[in-house]
Structures are given as structure tokens and as C-alpha cells.
C-alpha positions, 0 to 999 in steps of 0.5 A: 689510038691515041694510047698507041701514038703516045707509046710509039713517042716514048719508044723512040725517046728510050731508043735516043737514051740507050744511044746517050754516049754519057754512059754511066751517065744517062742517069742525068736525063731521069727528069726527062719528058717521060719520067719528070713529075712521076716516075711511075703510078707506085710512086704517086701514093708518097705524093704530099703536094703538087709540085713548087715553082723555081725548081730546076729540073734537067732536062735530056738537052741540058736545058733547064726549066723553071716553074711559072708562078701561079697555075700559068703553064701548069697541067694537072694529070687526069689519072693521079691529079699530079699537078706539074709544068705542062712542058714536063708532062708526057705526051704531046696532049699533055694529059697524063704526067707519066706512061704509067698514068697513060696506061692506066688511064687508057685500061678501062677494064683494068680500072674496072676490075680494082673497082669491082675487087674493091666493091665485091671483096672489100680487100685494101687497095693496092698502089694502083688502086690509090691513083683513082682516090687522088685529092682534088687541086684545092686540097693538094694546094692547101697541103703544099702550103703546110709542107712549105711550113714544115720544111721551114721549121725543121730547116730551123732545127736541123743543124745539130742531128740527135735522135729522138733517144738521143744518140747518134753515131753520126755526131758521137763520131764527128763532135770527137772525131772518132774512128770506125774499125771498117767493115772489113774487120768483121768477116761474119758481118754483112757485106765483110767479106765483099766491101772491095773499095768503098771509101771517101769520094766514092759517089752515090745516088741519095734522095735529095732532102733539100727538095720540095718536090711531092714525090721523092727525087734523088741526087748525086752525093759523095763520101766526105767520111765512112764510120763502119757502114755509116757514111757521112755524105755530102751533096755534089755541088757544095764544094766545101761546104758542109751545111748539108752534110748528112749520115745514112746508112750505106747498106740502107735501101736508098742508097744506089750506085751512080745511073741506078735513076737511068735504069729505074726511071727515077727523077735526079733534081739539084738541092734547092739550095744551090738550084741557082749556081749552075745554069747547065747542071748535067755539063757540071755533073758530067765533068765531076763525075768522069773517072769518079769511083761508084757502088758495084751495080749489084751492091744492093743485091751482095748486101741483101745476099750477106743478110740471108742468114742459114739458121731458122727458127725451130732448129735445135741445137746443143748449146752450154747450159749457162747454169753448169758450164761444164755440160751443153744441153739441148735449145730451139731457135727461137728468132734470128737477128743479123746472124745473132741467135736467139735460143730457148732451152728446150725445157722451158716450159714459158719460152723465157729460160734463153740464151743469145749467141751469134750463130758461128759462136763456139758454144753451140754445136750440132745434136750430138757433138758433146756424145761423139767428143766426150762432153757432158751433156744434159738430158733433156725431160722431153722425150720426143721432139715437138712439132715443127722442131728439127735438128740443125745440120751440122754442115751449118756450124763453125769448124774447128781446126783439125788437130793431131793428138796422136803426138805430143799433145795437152795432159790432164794438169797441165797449166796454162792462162786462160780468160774466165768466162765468168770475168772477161775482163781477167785473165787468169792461172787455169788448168787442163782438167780433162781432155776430150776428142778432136782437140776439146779441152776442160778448163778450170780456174785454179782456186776457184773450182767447185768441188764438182767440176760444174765449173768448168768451161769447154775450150778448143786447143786453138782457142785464142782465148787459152795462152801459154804460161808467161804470156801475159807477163810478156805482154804487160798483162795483169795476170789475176793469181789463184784465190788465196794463193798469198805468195805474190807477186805470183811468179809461175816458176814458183808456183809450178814447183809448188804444185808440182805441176808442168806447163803446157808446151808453147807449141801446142797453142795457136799462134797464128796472128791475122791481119786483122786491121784493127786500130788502137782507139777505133770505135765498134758495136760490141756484144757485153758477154756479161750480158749477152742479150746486149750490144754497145758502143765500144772502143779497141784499147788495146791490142796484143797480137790478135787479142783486143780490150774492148772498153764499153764506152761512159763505164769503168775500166773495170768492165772491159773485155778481152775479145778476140778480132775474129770473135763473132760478138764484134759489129761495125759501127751501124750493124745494129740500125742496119740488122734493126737490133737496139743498140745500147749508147754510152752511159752517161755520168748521171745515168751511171750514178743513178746505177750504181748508187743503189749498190754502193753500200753493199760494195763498201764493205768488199771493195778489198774483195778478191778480184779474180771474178768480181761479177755474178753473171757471165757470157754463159750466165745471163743470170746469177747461176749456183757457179757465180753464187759458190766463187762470190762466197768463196771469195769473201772468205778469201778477201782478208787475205789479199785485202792489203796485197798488191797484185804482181802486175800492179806493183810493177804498175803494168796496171793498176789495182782496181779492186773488186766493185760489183759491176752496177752495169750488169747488176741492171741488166739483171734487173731490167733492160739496160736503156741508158738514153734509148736505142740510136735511130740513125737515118738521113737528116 
């Protein structure tokens, strides 16, 4: 009888809040009567204390109620063991601080049936299975005293935020006042396509953090700055004051558009630190927040929707064979992380011979592309496929821009430039070996080919790593000549005569430029191709056209990357806390010494060494692979020639000449992990 009364009162008090002509609003009455102290039964297993005194909590009339000292008009609830301002309790017998206990407590059969199932199966219990193991007064006392404390002492530590690893990108980006690429830089990064205008003053719902409540309550917050998807949030009702602001991560879980608390019942509670400044506290909110921008109402569902990535594990799919560039061989996936694919050669026997690719990256293609286009292709030992293996539909690959080949087209000899794959950093004399169907080309480096051709490296004419003779002379780009080649500077026209060679026509290469909307000196999350495994925080240092250097920040100039700015290997700031794959901070200086200290005798002696392929590892050779291991030798041979001579770039000092140090860096990241100072942890704080 008296569950039926209690439900027909909070019906009529939900039928009054459907009616509230605030709107959006509505949200400010979450601390009403029927939803105060507790939301619901599933909240009360966060419960660490009973409530504390002189908290305001707004009420559906804008009134605003303070709890008393002492247990003086307080109640304690007879399902969960809540203690809480009697006024806030539901019902009009003030028994039960939520409907959620009332039910509970009114089903006796269902209480029944969590005891029996807890006594005759033994299963763990559930949320609702908790509420009837609920600590006594004295203890949930004892417990706030200790939470009192505790907020007291990280109140003491919490103005200057660093992870436990020691970076953040929060105060990376505000101690230099850095700038983030926005999300809408990256189209295959979650939420890249669909970000619309989330910007500074958008306001959200946050958990409040400057509380003492037992269980999590939230409060209204606006963007003071955006960082990728990081955002630097600031309480509503702080003004100008900046004490409290925190990062998170917008695409986080606890992130929600303004009356997301109306709609789930959650309690909205004013920080303690400014509880006092306002005495009417949903009028200030009304009058802040009207015409006030906010998330879309399904943006948790549009985040949650752009994290669902097609490919699963067990798929198999042709991927370059990182120890012969110039054929693919055949690979199982074996996880996915944000779209990042992490692939094992079908052949290993351990599981460990892997290689990490985004999943729109170039270098993998459905079974049976390298057949149907000419490729090379290795066999693979393994005559039949594994259980549980399947090819990957080709309908999930990136496509490639259809070309007509019937004209005018790429010749076998033609010369072009070209970033190397085993140096991104360089961009170097190359030229066509072989043409193969629907618009592939085999590439080669002048002068360092193996006499095999296991070398080479499989480009699309569209590719915006292949560029036309000249480009890089027009662009102020250090061009790196052929090995040996002793005729410097290097002029194309003089070397196209002297090889008789002819350059491919401008026409033929891609030249379209989108508006990519990145900036000189903005900050991202980078993969190093070096090291594919790896992603760190980078910088854009410069852009030609639609082609970025990407500085890996606290190393050398020497490592940087030519990328292009649609490349799948670049994340905005906070991909990695959001997909939960470790991010690897700057280097410092100690970190780089301790490094690079080691091979510093060895570099000594070949610092003159030729410069065109300084590392022993590239994007297609996680580890020193027979190709690396023939252009270092070769290069040696090579270095006295060049060991005085100045590039052409360098004696116009478009650049300067940076020699050929062995790269200390990646020369770890064959060793062992790459850590530096741990993986950033960013959260609220």
C-alpha cells in the first residue's frame, strides 16, 4: 500500500518536471526530492561516506537547503543505509533516500531471490545485490572523517597536475601555450568527420571534483581551451578564476551535453568552493546558460559509433613483407587498437614476427591484390588456412584513385623524387623500375638498389609521397643525391643527361592540395614509421602544399618525418588515452644522453657517412632487415667520397648539413621498448 502511494507522488512530481518551461534546463532540478542523495541503487556501491554538512543542493524551487551539524535532521535510508538531510529524502515517511531503494525494499521476493542466488550458486553479487551488505552508521562516519583528510591532502598537491609517468598533455600544452591540430585535421580519427562546432564556451556536464558528496555528483563547465580532444574545463561560477581548472578528455564517459543529469536522474551540486556565492543558484544558472552552445544529445553515441572499427581479429590480409619491400606476403590480425592493426605473418610460428599498421594504411590489401596487379608475392608454407582464419573482404580496404593508363602514362626509367621508406626524413633521386596494373609503381632509389631489386617499394601514381623532378628545389627541400654520385650540388638537368634518362611528366602526379587545416608549430600524437609500434608527441614544422615534417619532440631534426596530412599514422592530441594505446612523451635531455651515449663510439667514426639512409630500420622494417644491412654497407664504401662535400641544398643553406649519426632513438627501439618517462595518464584532477 504504502509502495503504491509513494509511486503515485513521484509520478505526479515527474509529470511537474516534464512541464518545467526551462527546457534544456530541467537539468538543475536533478537534486530534487526524488533523486538527492541517490540516484539509483547502482550508484550506491561508489558510496565511500554519508553525506556532509553545509552543502547546498538545489532544490526544484530554486530553494536552497543546507545540512545541519550533527545527526539533527538527518535520516538514514532502510535499504542502501544512506545517511542524508531528512527534507531530501523520498517520500513522505522519509525512509528510503531514492525510488530505487523504495522498490527495492518494498520486493521482498526479489530480495529473496539475490539471497538465494548468493547462497545455492555462489555467483558474485550484483549492484543490486550490494545495497543489502551496506556498512553500519558508525563506520560510514569513520570512513567520511578519512575522506575529509584525504581531500584535504591532495587539495595540498593539486595545483601543479602530472601523472604518475610524468607527462601530461594538459600542462605540456599550457606551461608553453602550445597549440593542438583539431580533430577535424584527422578524418580516420574517431569523431573526425562529425566534430561540428565544438569549441571554447561550449558548456558541458562534468563530475564536480570540488565535492564532498559519497556518491558522484556533476556540475556545469565550460571550455576555457580545446587541445585535440583534450579540453581545458573551467566550473560555471568561477568567473575569472582559474584555481580549479581541470583537462579531460571530451570524448571521456563522463563527459555529457547540458540536461543529460534531467534525463538520468543524476544530482547537479555547486563546487564547495563557491557553494556560498550565490544564494538562488539554478536563476544564476538559467541566466549563464540561455543561448549557451552544448554537446549534440547523441554525441556519446557518435563517439561511441566512430570507435567501431570493421576489422577483427583472424583476418587475413596481404601485407609488404618488412624483410623484402618489393613483395607482400600474407598476415593474421591479431588485435585492433583505434583502427591501428596489429599483424602477425602468417608463418610465425611464436606469434612475435608482427607488423603495426593503421587499418586504411597503403601497405596492406585484400588476398589476392598483388596476383590481379602484378606484384610480387610471397608464398606462404602453410597450405591450408588455420581454423578460425578468413580472408578480409576487400569492400574494407582503402581505395585508390582510378587511373587511366591507356594515354600518356609512367614508363619503366623515368625519373622522379620520392621519400624513402627506409629514411623518411629524406627525400631522394628515384626511379620507375616497373609498372604494374591499375596505376601501381615500383620504385627504386638511385644508387642504393640491391642488385636484386629486393629493394624496391611499391608506390600509387597518386601517391603524395612520389614528386615530380624539381620539386624539391622549388620548395627549398634538401634533395639527398644518388650514393656516390660526386658531381654536386646535384642539378637534374645534368644528371638526366648523364643517364640518359627522361623525367616523368608533371601531369601525371597528384596534385591536388586539401584544405587540410594544419598549422605550422601545432601539436599532434604521431606514429614514428621508424618504429611503427610507436606513437609520440610530435610537432608540424613545416608544411609544403599538403606535405608535413613531423618533429618528434626532445630529438634531433635528424629524425623528423615527412608525413602526408591525410596520412592515417597522424592522432589528434589525446587519441591515445581515448583508444588506451600508450603514448610515448618527449625525450628529455638525460633520457637522450643515456640513449645515445652508448653508440656514440660507433657514430664517431662514420659521422661523414653517406646521409641518404642513415637508419637500419624503417616503416617496412621494424627490425635491421638484409635491405638496411646492404645500403649501410654500402654506404660506408661510399662515405669518403662525400665526406668533405657539401650537399646542394646546404650550400645554398636552404639546410643545414646534419651528417649521417646513427639514430639512438630507434637504436632502443630495437632493443626494447621505447618508455623515455612512461605513458601519459590524463584524466580529471
Amino acid at each position: 500500500m504504502e509502495n503504491t502511494k509513494d509511486l503515485t507522488e513521484h509520478s505526479s512530481r515527474s509529470e511537474r518536471k516534464r512541464r518545467d518551461s526551462f527546457g534544456m534546463f530541467d537539468g538543475y532540478d536533478s537534486c530534487s526530492e526524488d533523486t538527492s542523495s541517490s540516484s539509483s541503487s547502482e550508484e550506491s556501491e561508489e558510496e565511500v561516506a554519508p553525506l556532509p554538512s553545509n552543502l547546498p543542493i538545489i532544490k526544484n524551487n530554486g530553494q536552497v537547503y543546507t545540512y545541519p551539524d550533527g545527526k539533527s535532521g538527518m535520516a538514514t535510508c532502510e535499504m542502501c543505509g544512506m545517511v542524508g538531510v531528512r527534507d531530501a529524502f523520498y517520500s513522505k515517511t522519509k525512509r528510503f533516500c531514492s525510488v530505487s531503494c523504495s522498490r527495492s525494499y518494498s520486493s521482498n521476493s526479489k530480495k529473496a531471490s539475490i539471497l538465494a542466488r548468493l547462497q545455492v550458486t555462489g555467483k558474485p553479487p550484483t549492484k543490486k545485490a550490494k545495497v543489502l551488505q551496506k556498512q553500519p552508521l558508525v563506520a560510514k562516519l569513520a570512513a567520511y572523517a578519512q575522506y575529509q583528510a584525504t581531500l584535504q591532502n591532495q587539495a595540498k598537491t593539486k595545483s601543479v597536475a602530472v601523472s604518475m609517468e610524468g607527462f601530461s598533455w594538459g600542462n605540456y600544452i599550457s606551461s608553453n601555450s602550445f597549440i593542438a591540430a583539431p580533430v577535424t585535421c584527422f578524418k580516420h580519427a574517431p569523431m573526425g568527420t562529425c566534430w561540428g562546432d565544438i569549441s571554447e564556451n561550449v558548456r558541458v556536464e562534468v563530475p564536480n571534483t570540488d565535492c564532498s558528496l559519497p556518491t558522484k555528483v556533476f556540475w556545469i563547465a565550460g571550455i576555457v581551451k580545446l587541445a585535440g580532444y583534450n579540453a581545458l574545463l573551467r566550473y560555471e561560477g568561477f568567473e575569472n578564476d582559474s584555481g580549479l581548472d581541470f583537462w579531460c578528455n571530451i570524448c571521456g564517459s563522463d563527459i555529457h551535453p547540458v540536461g543529460w543529469c534531467a534525463a538520468s536522474g543524476k544530482p547537479l551540486v555547486p563546487p564547495r568552493t563557491i557553494q556560498h556565492k550565490y544564494t538562488n543558484w539554478k536563476a544564476f544558472l538559467v541566466k549563464r546558460l540561455t543561448g549557451a552552445k552544448t554537446l549534440p544529445p547523441d554525441f556519446s553515441q557518435k563517439v561511441s559509433e566512430s570507435m567501431q572499427y570493421p576489422f577483427k581479429p583472424c583476418m587475413r590480409v596481404e601485407v609488404v613483407d618488412k624483410r623484402h619491400l618489393c613483395r607482400t606476403r600474407v598476415a593474421v590480425v591479431e588485435s585492433v587498437i583505434g583502427g591501428r592493426l596489429r599483424l602477425v605473418y602468417e608463418e610465425s610460428e611464436d606469434r612475435t614476427d608482427d607488423f603495426w599498421c593503421h587499418m586504411h594504411s597503403p601497405l596492406i590489401h585484400h588476398i589476392g591484390w598483388s596476383r590481379s596487379i602484378g606484384h610480387r608475392f610471397k608464398r606462404s608454407d602453410i597450405t591450408k588456412k588455420q581454423d578460425g582464419h578468413f580472408d578480409t573482404p576487400p569492400h574494407l580496404f582503402a581505395k585508390v584513385k582510378e587511373v587511366d593508363q591507356s594515354g600518356e602514362w609512367f614508363k619503366e626509367g623515368m625519373k622522379l623524387e620520392a621519400i624513402d621508406p627506409l629514411n623518411l626524413s629524406t627525400i631522394c633521386v628515384a626511379t620507375i623500375r616497373k609498372v604494374l596494373a591499375d596505376g601501381f609503381l615500383m620504385i627504386g632509389i638511385d644508387g642504393s638498389e640491391a642488385a636484386d631489386g629486393s629493394d624496391w617499394f611499391c608506390y600509387h601514381a597518386t601517391s603524395p609521397s612520389i614528386f615530380p623532378v624539381g620539386f624539391c628545389e622549388i620548395n627549398m627541400i634538401e634533395l639527398t643525391p644518388p650514393r656516390g654520385y660526386t658531381k654536386l650540388p646535384f642539378k637534374w638537368f645534368d644528371y638526366l643527361r648523364e643517364t640518359g634518362s627522361i623525367a616523368a611528366p608533371v601531369k601525371l602526379f597528384n596534385k591536388d592540395v586539401p584544405n587540410h587545416g594544419f598549422r605550422v608549430g601545432m601539436k599532434l600524437e604521431a606514429v614514428d614509421l621508424m618504429e611503427p609500434r610507436l606513437i609520440c608527441v610530435a610537432t608540424v614544422t613545416r608544411i609544403i602544399h599538403r606535405l608535413l615534417r613531423i618533429h618528434f619532440d626532445g630529438w634531433e631534426e635528424e629524425y623528423d618525418q615527412w608525413v602526408d596530412c591525410e596520412s592515417p599514422d597522424l592522432y589528434p592530441v589525446g587519441w591515445c588515452q581515448l583508444t588506451g594505446y600508450q603514448l610515448q612523451p618527449p625525450a628529455s635531455q638525460s633520457s637522450r644522453e643515456s640513449q645515445s651515449g652508448s653508440s656514440k663510439q660507433k657514430k664517431k667514426a662514420k659521422s661523414q657517412q653517406y646521409k641518404g639512409h642513415k637508419k637500419i630500420c624503417g616503416p617496412l622494417t621494424a627490425v635491421a632487415s638484409p635491405i638496411a644491412e646492404h645500403r649501410l654497407r654500402t654506404h660506408r664504401l661510399s662515405s669518403h667520397a662525400m665526406a668533405h662535400e657539401p650537399s646542394h641544398s646546404a650550400a645554398w643553406g636552404i639546410l643545414p648539413d646534419r651528417g649521417t649519426n646513427s639514430c639512438p632513438l630507434h637504436q632502443q627501439a630495437d632493443s626494447q621498448p621505447l618508455r623515455h618517462q612512461g605513458s601519459p595518464i590524463c584524466s580529471i584532477f
